[in-house]
N, C-alpha and C positions, 0 to 999 in steps of 0.2 A: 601688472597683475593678470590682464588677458593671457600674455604670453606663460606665463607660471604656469595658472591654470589648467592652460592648455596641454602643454609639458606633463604636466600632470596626469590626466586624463589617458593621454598617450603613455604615460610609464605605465597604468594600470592596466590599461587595456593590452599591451605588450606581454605585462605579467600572467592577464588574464588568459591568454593566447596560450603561452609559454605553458602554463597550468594543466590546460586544456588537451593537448598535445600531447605531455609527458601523462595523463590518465588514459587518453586514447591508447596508447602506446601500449600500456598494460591490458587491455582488450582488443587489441586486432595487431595482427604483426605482417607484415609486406616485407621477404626476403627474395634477393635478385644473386642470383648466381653467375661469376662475372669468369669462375676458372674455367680454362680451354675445356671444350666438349663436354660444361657441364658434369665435371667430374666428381664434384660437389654435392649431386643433385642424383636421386635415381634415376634410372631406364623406367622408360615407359611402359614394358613387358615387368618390371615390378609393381610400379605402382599399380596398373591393372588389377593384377591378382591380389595388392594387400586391398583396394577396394570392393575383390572378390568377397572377402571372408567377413564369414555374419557372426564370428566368436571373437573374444577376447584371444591376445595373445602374449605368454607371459615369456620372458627372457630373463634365465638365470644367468649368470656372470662369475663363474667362478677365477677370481681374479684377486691377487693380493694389492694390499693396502699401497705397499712401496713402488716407488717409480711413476711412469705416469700413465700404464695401463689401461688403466680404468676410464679418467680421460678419453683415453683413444676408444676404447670403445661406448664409451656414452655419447661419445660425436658422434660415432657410424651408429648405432641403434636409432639415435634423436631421426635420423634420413628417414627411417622408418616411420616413427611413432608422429611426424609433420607428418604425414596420408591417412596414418590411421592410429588417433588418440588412443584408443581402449588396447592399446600395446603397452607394455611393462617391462621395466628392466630394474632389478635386483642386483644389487655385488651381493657374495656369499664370501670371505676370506679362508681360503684354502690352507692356511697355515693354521688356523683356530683349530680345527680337527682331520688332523691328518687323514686318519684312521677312515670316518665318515666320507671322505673326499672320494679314499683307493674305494668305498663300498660301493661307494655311487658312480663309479669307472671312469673317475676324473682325474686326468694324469698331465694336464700341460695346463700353467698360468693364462687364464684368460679364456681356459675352455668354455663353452658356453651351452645351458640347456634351452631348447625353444620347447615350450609348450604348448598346442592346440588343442583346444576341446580334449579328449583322452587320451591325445597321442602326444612320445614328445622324441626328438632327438638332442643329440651332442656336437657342436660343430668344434674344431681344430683349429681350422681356417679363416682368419676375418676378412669376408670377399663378399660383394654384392650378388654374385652370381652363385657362391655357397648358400648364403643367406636367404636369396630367395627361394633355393630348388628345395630349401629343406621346408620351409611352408610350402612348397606346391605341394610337393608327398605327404607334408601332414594335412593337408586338406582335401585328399583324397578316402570317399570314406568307405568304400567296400572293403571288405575284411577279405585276405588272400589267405587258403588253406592252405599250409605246408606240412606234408606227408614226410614222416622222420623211418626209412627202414630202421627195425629192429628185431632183436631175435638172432643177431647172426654174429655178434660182438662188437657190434657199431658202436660208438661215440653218441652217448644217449641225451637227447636235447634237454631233455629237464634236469640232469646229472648235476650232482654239486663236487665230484670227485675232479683231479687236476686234466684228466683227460677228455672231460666230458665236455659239452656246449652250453650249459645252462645260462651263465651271465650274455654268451651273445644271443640264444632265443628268446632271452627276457628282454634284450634290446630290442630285437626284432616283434615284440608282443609291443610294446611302446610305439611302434609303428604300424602297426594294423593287421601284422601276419600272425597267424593260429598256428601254432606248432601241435603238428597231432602225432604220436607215435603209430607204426604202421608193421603190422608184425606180420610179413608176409607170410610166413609158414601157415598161417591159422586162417586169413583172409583168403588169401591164393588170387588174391585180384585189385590192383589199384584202383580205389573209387572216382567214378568218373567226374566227381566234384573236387578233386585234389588239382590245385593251380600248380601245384612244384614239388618234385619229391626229389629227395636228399637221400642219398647215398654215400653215408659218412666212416668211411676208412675201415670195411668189415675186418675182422683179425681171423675169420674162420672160415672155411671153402663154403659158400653158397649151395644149394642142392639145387639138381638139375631143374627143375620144378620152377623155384624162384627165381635164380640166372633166365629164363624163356620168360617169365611175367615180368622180368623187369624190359628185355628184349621185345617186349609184344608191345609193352608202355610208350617205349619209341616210336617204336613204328604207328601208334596209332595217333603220334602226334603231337606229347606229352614232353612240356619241360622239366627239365632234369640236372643235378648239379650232384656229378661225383667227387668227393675228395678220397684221393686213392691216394700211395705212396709206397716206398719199398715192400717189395711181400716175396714170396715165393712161388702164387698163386692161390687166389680166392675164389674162384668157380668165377669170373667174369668176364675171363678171355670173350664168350660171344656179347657181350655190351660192349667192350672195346671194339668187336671188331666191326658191330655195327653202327659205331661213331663214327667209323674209319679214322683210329688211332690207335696207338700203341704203347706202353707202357715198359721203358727200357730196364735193366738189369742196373741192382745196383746204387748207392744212393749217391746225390750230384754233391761234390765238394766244392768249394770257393777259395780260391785263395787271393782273393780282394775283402775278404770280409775283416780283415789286419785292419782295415780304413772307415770300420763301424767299430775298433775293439772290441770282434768277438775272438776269443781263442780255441773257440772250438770250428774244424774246417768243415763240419756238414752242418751248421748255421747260416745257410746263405740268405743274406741281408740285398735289399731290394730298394733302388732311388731312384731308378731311371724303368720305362715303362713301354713297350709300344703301342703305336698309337690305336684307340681301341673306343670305343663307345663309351665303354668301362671304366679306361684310365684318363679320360680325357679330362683333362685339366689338374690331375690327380696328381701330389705333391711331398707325398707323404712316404716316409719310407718303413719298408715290411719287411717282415723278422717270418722265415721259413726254416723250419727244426727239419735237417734230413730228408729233405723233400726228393720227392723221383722226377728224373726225366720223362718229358712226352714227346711220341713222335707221330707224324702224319703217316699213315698204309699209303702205296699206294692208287690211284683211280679213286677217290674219295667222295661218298656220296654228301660230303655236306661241305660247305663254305666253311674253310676253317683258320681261325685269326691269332698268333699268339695274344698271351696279355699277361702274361708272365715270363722273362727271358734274362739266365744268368750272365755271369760274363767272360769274357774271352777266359779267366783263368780257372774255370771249371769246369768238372767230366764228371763222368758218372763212374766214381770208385764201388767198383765188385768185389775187392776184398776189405779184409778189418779197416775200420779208421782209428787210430791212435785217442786216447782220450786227452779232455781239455789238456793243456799246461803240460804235457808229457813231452820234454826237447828232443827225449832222444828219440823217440819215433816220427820216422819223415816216409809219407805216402806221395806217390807219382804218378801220373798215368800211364796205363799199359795198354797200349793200343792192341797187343797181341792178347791182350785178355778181353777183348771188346770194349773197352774203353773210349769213352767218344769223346773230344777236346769240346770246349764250350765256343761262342755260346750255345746252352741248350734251353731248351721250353721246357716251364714248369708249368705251364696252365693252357688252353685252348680254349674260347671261346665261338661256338659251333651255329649255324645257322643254316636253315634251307626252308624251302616250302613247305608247309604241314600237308599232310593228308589228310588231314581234316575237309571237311564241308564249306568252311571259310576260308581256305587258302589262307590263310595268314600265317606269319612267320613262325616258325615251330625252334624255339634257341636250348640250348645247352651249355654249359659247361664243365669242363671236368679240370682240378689241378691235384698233382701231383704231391700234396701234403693235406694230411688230418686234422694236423694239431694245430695250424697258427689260428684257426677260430676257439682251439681249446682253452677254457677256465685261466692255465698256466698260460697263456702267450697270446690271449686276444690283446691285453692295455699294453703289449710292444707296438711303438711306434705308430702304424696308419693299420693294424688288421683289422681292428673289429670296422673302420671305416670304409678297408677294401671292400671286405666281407659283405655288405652292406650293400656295397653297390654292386657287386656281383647278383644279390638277389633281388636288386630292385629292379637290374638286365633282363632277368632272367621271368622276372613278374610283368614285363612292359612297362615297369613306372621309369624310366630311365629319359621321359622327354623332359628339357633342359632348358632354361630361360635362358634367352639367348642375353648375354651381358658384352654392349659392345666394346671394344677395345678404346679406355680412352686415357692411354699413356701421353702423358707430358714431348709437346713433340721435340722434335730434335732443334737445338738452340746454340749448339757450336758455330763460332764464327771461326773463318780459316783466312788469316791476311798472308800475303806473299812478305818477304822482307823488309821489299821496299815500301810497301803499305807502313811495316811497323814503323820504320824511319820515319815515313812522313807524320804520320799517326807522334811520335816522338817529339820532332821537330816544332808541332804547332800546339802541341798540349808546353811543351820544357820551354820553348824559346819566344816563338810566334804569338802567343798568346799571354805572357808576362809582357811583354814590349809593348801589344796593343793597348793593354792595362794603363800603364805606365804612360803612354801616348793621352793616353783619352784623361787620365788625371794631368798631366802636362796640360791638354788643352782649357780643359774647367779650371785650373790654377789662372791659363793667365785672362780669358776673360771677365775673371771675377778679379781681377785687377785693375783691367781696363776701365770697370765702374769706378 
């Protein structure tokens, strides 16, 4: 009866334990991260900054039902929301309302909105190093003025027409930048509180006047981002020439763009990038309607970097281009018509010393098309994302959690022949025989008894 008892006692107390444990369990959790370089687990330059932020932070998931999507990213977000509880993550079903999805400039499964305090972006990409830089930027909270010329036939930022900028300023308002129209004719002078002025694809010659204030803007320091493109002349030869660039004749044709299925040959489509501040890590491919070549003057007074570059099978056609689906017209380059083989620069991303009082860097950029941030062609592919990062370059918000490299390392094993043989030999033959030995042997001593 002692021994029962006791058994007894012991099974309870076991139970008790067991009980115990599995409630603990639901109140504190202890997870150990066992994959190479912690690949499982954020960087410490993330977690940092999600222990930076004193707001909530919400994460939409526009992601369908089907597959196992979702999953994958409720795992990568949880990385997150272990550091810092009061994060939120939503699915939204993209298929429910198509219509609602295209309004809200949601164009790829699993796209995803992050929202902080007022401000919110859209990520493409599911990467720890996306993920975080887009909370750095939304947790920075100065408002950046951007000064929009107007008056001259510009590309109007609040425009809701196919040409115009509206759905990408209204992105850009989601992040913390003020889009102000700036109607140089009537002002006659950029305000000295404008962080970026826009200069967006004028369609009518500039007057001397305004061509020198936009000129004088430079020089006194002042970041700046031209979208310029085929023309005949707009009054801006002296802004070009005090980029020290030029703007070549002609719009660039592609005839690799057959490998994006477009059919029209002045749509050149963009996957590969130079290496640039800008493009750096950037993945995404961009859709350019008719864009113009750039070119360096030159003795150049600024640091000048491509960040747009077509490819080997494009030039800059000066005459007609054939429309979409037409077979029977075929366009060529003509060297003797100044035609230039590719590759060429669609964009330049411009750097030097300011003049300013603070020496600090004074950047620019100018590319060669209007439209790909327009209404009609920002949801192709990665523009409204380029777009984006061209002015966050160009604002100084472009510093970058560093995310270390933690690829799966290399796990090939390489045996010479006779390895495999031996390898062969002692798995097929060597190794059934000893089997067979070692049963042999326990057979006959349990005889022997």
């Amino acid at each position: 009866m002692r021994e029962r008892f006791g058994n007894a006692i012991l099974a309870v107390l076991v139970l008790a334990a067991a009980g115990a444990i599995a409630f603990l369990s639901t109140r504190f959790g202890v997870r150990y991260d066992w994959s190479h370089a912690h690949s499982a687990s954020l960087g410490d330059a993330s977690v940092a900054l999600l222990k930076g932020l004193d707001a909530p932070v919400e994460v939409t998931s526009y992601a369908s039902r089907q597959g196992s999507l979702r999953a994958v990213i409720a795992d990568f977000v949880d990385r997150y929301r272990r550091v810092k509880p009061d994060l939120t993550l939503r699915f939204v079903d993209p298929d429910a309302d198509p219509d609602a999805m295209r309004a809200a400039g949601v164009s790829v499964d699993g796209e995803l909105a992050i929202r902080y305090r007022d401000r919110s972006e859209h990520l493409k990409v599911l990467s720890e190093a996306e993920f975080s830089n887009a909370l750095l930027r939304l947790s920075r909270a100065r408002e950046r003025i951007v000064a929009f010329l107007e008056g001259e036939g510009e590309r109007q930022p609040l425009g809701k027409a196919n040409a115009d900028l509206g759905q990408f300023v209204a992105a850009l308002a989601d992040r913390g930048l003020r889009a102000v129209p700036l109607p140089l004719a009537a002002t006659g002078k950029v305000p000295e509180n404008t962080d970026l002025l826009v200069v967006a694809n004028p369609q009518v010659g500039l007057a001397p006047a305004i061509a020198a204030e936009l000129v004088d803007y430079v020089d006194r320091g002042g970041a700046l981002l031209w979208l310029t493109g085929p023309h005949d002349g707009n009054g801006l030869d002296a802004l070009a020439a005090a980029l020290s660039i030029r703007v070549l004749p002609g719009t660039v044709v592609d005839g690799s763009g057959q490998a994006f299925g477009l059919g029209d040959p002045s749509f050149v489509a963009l996957a590969r990038y130079p290496a640039h501040a800008i493009t750096r890590d950037f993945v995404l491919t961009t859709l350019f309607p008719q864009p113009a070549a750039l070119a360096q003057l030159a003795g150049p007074r600024w640091h000048v970097e491509s960040i747009l570059r077509s490819s080997d099978a494009s030039w800059n056609e000066t005459g007609p281009i054939p429309k979409a689906g037409d077979a029977s017209a075929t366009i060529h380059q003509d060297a003797g018509a100044g035609e230039i083989p590719g590759p060429l620069d669609l964009g330049f991303a411009l750097t030097r010393v300011s003049p300013r009082p603070d020496r600090r860097e004074q950047r620019a950029v100018v590319i060669g098309d209007g439209e790909f941030l327009s209404n009609s062609f920002l949801g192709n592919g990665g523009n409204r994302e380029f777009g984006q990062r061209v002015f966050d370059w160009l604002l100084g918000d472009d510093a970058q959690i560093a995310v270390a490299d933690i690829s799966a390392p290399d796990r090939t094993l390489e045996l010479s022949q006779g390895a495999l043989n031996a390898l062969a030999i002692a798995f097929l033959a060597a190794l059934p025989l000893l089997l067979a030995a070692s049963g042999g042997v326990i057979w006959w001593r349990r005889r022997r008894r």
